[in-house]
N, C-alpha and C positions, 0 to 999 in steps of 0.2 A: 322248819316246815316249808315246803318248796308254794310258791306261790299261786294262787288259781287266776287261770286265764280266761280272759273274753275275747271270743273269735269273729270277726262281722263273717259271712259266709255269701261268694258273690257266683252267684247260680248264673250260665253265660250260655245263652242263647245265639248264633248268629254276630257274636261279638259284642250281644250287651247284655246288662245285667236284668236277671226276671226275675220273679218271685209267684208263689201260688199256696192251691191251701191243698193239703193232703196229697202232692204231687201234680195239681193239675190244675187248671186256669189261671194261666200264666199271664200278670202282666207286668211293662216293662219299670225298671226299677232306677235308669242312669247308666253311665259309660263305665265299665269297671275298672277305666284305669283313675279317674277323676276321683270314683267311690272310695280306689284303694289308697288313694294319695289321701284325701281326705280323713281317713280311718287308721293310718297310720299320725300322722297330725295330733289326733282325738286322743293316740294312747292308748290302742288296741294292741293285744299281746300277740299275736300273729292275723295272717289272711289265709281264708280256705275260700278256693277259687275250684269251680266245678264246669267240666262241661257236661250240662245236664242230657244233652242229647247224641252226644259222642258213640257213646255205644248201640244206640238203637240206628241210628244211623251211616255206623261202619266208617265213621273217620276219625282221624287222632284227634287230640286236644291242640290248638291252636298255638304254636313255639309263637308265632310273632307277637301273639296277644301276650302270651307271658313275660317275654321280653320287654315290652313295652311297659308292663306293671312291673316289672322289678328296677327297675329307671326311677321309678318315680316313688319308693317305698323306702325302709330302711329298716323293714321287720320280716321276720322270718312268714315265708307263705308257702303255701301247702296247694300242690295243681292233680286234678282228676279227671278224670273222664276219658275212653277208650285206649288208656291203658294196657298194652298186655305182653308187654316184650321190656327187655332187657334194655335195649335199643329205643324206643319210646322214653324209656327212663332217662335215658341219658342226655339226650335233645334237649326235656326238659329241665335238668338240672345247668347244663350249659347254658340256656337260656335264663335262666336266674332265679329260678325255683330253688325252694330251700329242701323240701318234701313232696314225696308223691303220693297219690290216694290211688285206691285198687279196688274193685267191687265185686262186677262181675267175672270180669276174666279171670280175677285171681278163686271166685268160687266155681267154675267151670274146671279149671287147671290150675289146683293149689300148688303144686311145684313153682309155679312163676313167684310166689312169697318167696319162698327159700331162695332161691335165683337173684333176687332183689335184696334179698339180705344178704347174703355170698359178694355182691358186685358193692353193694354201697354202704352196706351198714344199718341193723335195725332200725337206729334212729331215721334212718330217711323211710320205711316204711309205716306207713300211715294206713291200715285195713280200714274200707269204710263198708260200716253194715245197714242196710235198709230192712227195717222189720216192721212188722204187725201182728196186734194181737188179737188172736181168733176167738170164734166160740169157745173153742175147747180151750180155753186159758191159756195157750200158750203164745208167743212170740217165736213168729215164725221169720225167713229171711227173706227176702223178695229181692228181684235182681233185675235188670234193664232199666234202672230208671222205676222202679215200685211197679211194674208193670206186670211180671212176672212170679209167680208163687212156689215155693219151692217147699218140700217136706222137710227140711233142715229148722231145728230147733236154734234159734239166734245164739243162747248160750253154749251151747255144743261147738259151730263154726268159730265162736269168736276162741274157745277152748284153742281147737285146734290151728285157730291163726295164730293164737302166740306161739305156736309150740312151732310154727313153721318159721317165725322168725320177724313179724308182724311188730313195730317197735310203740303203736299206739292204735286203737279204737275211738274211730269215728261212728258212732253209733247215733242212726236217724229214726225216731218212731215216727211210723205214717200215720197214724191215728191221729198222733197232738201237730204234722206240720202243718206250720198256716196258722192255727186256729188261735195262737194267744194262748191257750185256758190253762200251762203249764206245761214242764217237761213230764218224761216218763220216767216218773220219781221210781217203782219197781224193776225195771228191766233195767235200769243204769244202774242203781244200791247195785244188784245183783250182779252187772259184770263188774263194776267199780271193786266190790267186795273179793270177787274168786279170782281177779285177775291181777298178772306182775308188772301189767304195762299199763300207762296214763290212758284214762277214758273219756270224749268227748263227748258231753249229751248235746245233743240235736234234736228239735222239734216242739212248736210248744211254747217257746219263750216268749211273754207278751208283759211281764210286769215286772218291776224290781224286785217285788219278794219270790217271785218265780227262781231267780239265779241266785238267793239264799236258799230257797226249798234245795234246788238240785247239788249243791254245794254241804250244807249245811245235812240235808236228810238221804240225799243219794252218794255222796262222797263223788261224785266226779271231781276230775282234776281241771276242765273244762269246758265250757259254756259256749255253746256256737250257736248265733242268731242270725238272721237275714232282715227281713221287711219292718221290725223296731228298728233298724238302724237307715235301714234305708231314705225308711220314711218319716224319720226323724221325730219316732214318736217317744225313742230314749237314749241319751247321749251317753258315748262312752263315757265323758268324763262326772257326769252324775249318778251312772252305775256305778263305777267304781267309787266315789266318794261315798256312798250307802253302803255297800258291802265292806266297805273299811270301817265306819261306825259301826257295822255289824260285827266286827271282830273277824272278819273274812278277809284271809291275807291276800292282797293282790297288788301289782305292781302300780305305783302311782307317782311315777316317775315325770309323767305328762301331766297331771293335776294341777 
């Protein structure tokens, strides 16, 4: 049984780390390279490093910042934000990225998936999908940073990401970010279930049985949190020691 991972997740503003609730009132959270050094330390199974404002703002993801966080780490990390080329990819990976995340551009111009799986290999592609669930019961996809509404049914795209070559799902519900109260135990069962590639829940995480709920009732392969870790209101190493008493295989190599 392959092991489930906890992700800290360092959302980079201007070169530092924020955090907010359902996408929006951001406040600051620490230096991300300090956070990453720290969280690697703790026993965290990878880093998802985001530039939250990359694409709304029409500039790449920051190669020095990443460079500077791969210096000081010694686990696999995952970099996003205005990504949309071939060549982007590559910057970052020389720079010390292990993995790269794709959101909009790659639903804009789904060919750039394939393109990224052709040049580097599924495993380095990382689909991250921002969703919300409507009135009309469905999970929908939302794009610039949740800003953006799109008629695309969340499982439908993420469908056809793997089918373009997409090696895992970063799946974020806006509804639960921020807020503590749980993951989005339905829409993740749901792609966890239909899909061939590991799925990341995001959004939500505020309690230890929260990361058995989404583990345990959604089958994700992965649990990605922000402002509990930041703000140090739940320690990797006491997550994972709880979720091993829970019979939840996870690596606990740094315990």
């Amino acid at each position: 049984m392959l092991t489930k991972r906890i992700i800290p997740c360092l959302d980079i503003k201007d070169g530092r780390t924020v955090k907010g609730t359902n996408f929006v009132e951001l406040r600051d959270a620490g230096d991300p390279v300090d956070l990453g050094r720290h969280y690697a330390e703790q026993g965290a199974d990878e880093l998802v490093f985001l530039d939250i404002t990359a694409t709304v703002e029409k500039r790449r993801t920051l190669s020095e910042l990443v460079n500077r966080i791969s210096q000081q780490i010694n686990i696999p990390f995952t970099v996003g934000g205005g990504i949309s080329s071939v060549d982007d990819v590559r910057v970052l990976l020389q720079n010390g990225a292990d993995k790269i995340s794709v959101n909009t551009a790659a639903f804009k111009r789904p060919e750039l998936i394939s393109e990224l799986e052709k040049e580097f290999g599924s495993q380095c592609v990382v689909l991250a999908i921002d969703t919300r669930l409507e009135d009309d019961g469905q999970w929908y996809v939302y794009l610039n940073g949740g800003r953006t509404k799109t008629d695309m049914k969340c499982i439908d795209w993420a469908r056809e990401a793997v089918s373009r070559g997409a090696g895992e799902i970063l799946l974020t519900s806006m509804n639960h970010d921020g807020t503590k109260q749980g993951f989005a135990l339905d829409i993740t069962s749901e792609l966890a279930n239909s899909l061939q590639v590991p799925v990341i829940a995001s959004g939500g995480g505020g309690t230890i049985s929260h990361f058995v709920d989404v583990f345990e009732t959604a089958h994700a392969d992965a649990a990605l949190a922000a402002s509990i870790f930041h703000f140090k209101e739940i320690s990797i190493p006491d997550l994972k020691s709880e979720l091993y008493q829970k019979g939840i295989q996870v690596r606990r190599a740094e315990l």
